[in-house]
C-alpha positions in Angstrom: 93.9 122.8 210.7 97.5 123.1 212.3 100.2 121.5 210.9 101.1 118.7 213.4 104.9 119.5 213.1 106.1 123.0 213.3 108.6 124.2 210.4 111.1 126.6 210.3 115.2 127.4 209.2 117.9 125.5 211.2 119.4 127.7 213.9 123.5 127.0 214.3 124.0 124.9 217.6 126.9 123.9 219.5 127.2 120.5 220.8 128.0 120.0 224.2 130.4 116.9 225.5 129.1 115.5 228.6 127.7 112.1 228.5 124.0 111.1 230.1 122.4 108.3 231.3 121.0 106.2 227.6 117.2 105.6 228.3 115.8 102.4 229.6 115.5 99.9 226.2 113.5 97.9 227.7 111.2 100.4 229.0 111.1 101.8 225.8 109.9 98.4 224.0 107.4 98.0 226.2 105.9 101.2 226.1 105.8 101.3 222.2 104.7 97.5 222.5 101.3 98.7 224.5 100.8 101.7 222.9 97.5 102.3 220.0 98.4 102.0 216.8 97.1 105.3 215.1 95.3 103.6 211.9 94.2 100.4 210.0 95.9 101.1 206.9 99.0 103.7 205.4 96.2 105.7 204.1 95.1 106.4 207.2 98.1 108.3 208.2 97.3 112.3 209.5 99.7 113.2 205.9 101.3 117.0 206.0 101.6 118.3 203.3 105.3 119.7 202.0 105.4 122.5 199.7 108.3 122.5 196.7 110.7 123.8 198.9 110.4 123.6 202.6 112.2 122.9 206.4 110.7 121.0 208.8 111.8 119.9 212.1 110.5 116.7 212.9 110.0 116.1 217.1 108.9 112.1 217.7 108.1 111.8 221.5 105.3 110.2 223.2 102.4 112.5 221.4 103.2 110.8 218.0 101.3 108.5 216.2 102.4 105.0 216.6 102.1 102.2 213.7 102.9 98.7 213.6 106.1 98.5 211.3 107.8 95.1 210.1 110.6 96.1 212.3 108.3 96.6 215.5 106.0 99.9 216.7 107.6 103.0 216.3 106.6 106.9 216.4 106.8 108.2 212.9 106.1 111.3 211.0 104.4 110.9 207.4 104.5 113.2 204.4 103.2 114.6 201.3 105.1 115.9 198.7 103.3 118.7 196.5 101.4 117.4 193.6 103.9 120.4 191.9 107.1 119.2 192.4 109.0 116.4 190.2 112.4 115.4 191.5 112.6 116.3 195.0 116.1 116.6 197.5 115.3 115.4 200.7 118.0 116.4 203.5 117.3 114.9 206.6 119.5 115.1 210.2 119.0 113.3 213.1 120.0 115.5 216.3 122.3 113.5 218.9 121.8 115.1 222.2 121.1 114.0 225.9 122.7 110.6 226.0 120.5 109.1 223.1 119.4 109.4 219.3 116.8 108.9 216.6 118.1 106.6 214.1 115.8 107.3 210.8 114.4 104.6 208.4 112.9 106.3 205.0 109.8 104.6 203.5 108.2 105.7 200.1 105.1 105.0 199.1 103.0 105.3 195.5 99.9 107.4 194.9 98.2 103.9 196.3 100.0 103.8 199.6 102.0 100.7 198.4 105.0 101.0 199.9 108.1 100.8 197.2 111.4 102.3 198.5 113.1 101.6 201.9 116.5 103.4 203.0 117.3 102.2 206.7 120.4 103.8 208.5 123.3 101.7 206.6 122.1 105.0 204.1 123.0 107.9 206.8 126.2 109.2 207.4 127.2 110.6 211.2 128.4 114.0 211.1 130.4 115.5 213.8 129.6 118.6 215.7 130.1 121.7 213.5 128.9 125.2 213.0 125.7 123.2 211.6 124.7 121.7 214.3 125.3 119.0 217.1 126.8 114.9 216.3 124.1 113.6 214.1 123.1 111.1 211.9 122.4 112.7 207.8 121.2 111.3 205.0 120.3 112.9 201.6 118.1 111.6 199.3 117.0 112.0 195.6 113.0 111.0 195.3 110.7 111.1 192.1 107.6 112.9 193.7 105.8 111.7 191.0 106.6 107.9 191.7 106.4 107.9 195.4 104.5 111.1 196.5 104.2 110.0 200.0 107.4 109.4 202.9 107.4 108.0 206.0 110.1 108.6 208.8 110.3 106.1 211.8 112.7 104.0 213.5 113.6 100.1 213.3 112.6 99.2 216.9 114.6 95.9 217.0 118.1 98.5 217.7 116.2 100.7 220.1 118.8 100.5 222.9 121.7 99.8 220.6 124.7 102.3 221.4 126.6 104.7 219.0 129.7 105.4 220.0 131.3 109.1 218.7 134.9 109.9 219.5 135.9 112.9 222.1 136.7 116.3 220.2 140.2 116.3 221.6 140.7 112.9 220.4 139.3 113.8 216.6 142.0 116.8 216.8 144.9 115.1 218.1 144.3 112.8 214.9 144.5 115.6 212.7 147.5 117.4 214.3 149.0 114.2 214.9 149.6 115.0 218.7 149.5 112.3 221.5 145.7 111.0 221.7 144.6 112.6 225.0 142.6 110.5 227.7 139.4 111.6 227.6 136.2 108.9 227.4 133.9 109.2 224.1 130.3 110.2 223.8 128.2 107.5 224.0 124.6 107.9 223.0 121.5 105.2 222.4 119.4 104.7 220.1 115.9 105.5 221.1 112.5 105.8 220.2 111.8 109.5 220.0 113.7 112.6 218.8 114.1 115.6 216.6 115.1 115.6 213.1 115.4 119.0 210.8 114.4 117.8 207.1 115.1 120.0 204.4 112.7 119.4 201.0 114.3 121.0 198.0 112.3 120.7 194.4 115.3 120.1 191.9 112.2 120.0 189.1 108.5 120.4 188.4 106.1 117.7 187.4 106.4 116.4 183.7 103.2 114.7 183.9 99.8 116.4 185.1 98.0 115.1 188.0 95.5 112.6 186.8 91.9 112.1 189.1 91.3 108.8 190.2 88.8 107.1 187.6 85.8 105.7 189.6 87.0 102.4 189.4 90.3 103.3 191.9 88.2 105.2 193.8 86.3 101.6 194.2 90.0 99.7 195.2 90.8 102.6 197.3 87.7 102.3 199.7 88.4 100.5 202.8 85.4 98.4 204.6 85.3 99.6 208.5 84.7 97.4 210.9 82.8 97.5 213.9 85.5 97.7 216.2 87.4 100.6 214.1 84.5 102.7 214.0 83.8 102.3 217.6 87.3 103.1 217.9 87.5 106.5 215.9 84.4 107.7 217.2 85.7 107.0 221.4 89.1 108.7 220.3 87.1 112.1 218.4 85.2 112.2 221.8 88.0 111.9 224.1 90.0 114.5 222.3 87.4 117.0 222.3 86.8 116.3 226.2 90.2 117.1 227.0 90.1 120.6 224.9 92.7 118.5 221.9 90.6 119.8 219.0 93.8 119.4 216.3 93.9 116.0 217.3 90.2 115.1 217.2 89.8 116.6 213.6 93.3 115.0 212.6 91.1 111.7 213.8 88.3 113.0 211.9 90.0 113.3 208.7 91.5 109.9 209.3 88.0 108.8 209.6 86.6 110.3 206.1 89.6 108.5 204.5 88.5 105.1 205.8 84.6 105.7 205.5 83.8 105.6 209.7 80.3 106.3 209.3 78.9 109.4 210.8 82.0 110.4 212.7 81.7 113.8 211.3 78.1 113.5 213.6 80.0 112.5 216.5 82.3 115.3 216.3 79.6 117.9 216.1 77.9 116.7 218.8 81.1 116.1 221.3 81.7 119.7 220.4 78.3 120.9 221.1 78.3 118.8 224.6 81.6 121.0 225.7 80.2 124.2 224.6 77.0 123.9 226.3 79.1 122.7 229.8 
């Protein structure tokens, strides 16, 4: 299966000055208020996997998954660190560009999806335009792997709308020169619910401990009852994906399926694939 995010080094950008139009807030609430939430539970997440040392860029848009934080919906992006690494780096930056801006929240979770660590934006930094990229919001971050294997990036939905104000170039340089401030209007940008973000995954040290297999008593506390309505659920989405020709998504929803024991949703895959092959 395709990763759901693609991955690659960070290019150098230059940020450009002009100001647009901030999205709609309002709009924007509403639209994450009615969308589907993605899963019943954290362990139902579509989880990529991060190798020891890895980039990432991170793109939250209206194709994202959508779950029901305390702070309201929000698109997020969910990860796995490698069962090899120890104490992991985690660089993240938050791109400001076209008026508006993704301001990151950080959630770690245990090995039993219990969420134990939360860093919301009063841990990010804004950088200014550079040789390394455009204004932007950066945070770095020192996890144990071991601790909290699994991270979750998404976006407190109560500020969606709120503005972040960055000051003109020419005014940052006059400052520095001390020349007369020059009048020139700041960049104004909002914060909104979808954006990119490059994350940078650095292992500083291996595991100390080896991975341990769930006895058969977790594996009974990890197994999640399905309801009626859930399993109807997975098994329209699997269908509809594969009738519109989406077949990551429909096996993303089929692994999200074996996790929470949908009964025969592997059947109902097959045979939505079989139905399109034989049209």
């Amino acid at each position: 299966m395709n990763k759901a995010f693609s991955t690659f080094m960070i290019g150098l950008t230059v940020s450009g000055c002009s100001s647009v139009a901030p999205p709609d807030s309002h709009s924007a609430r509403q639209s994450l208020s009615a969308a589907q939430i993605c899963c019943s539970a954290y362990a139902g997440f579509y989880w990529t996997e991060v190798n020891k040392n890895d980039p990432i860029r991170l793109k939250l848009n209206q194709r994202s998954p959508v779950w029901s934080f305390p702070e309201g919906n929000s698109y997020f992006g969910a990860f796995h660190f490698s069962e090899l690494s120890g104490e992991v780096s985690v660089n993240i930056r938050s791109t400001m560009s076209t008026g508006q801006v993704f301001a990151p929240t950080v959630l770690l979770l245990d090995a039993h999806f219990q969420p134990r660590i939360k860093w919301d934006l009063t841990h990010f930094e804004i950088r200014y335009a550079d040789a390394f990229g455009q204004n932007r919001y950066e945070g770095r971050f020192n996890i144990n792997a071991e601790e909290t294997p699994y991270m979750v990036i998404y976006t407190n939905a109560e500020k969606i709308g709120d503005k972040v104000i960055i000051p003109h170039p020419a005014k940052r340089r006059a400052k520095e020169s001390g020349e007369p401030l020059p009048i020139v209007s700041d960049i104004s940008y909002a914060r909104t619910y979808q954006g990119t973000m490059d994350i940078q995954v650095t292992t500083e040290s291996v595991r100390q401990h080896p991975v341990t297999p769930p006895s058969p008593q977790r594996h009974v506390q990890d197994t999640r009852v399905v309801e009626a309505d859930s399993t109807h659920y997975y098994h329209h989405a699997i269908q509809q994906a594969v009738a519109n020709h989406h077949i990551d998504k429909a096996l993303a929803l089929l692994e999200e399926a074996k996790i929470l024991n949908v009964p025969k949703a592997r059947q109902v895959f097959i045979e939505a694939i079989n139905k399109e092959t034989v049209k």
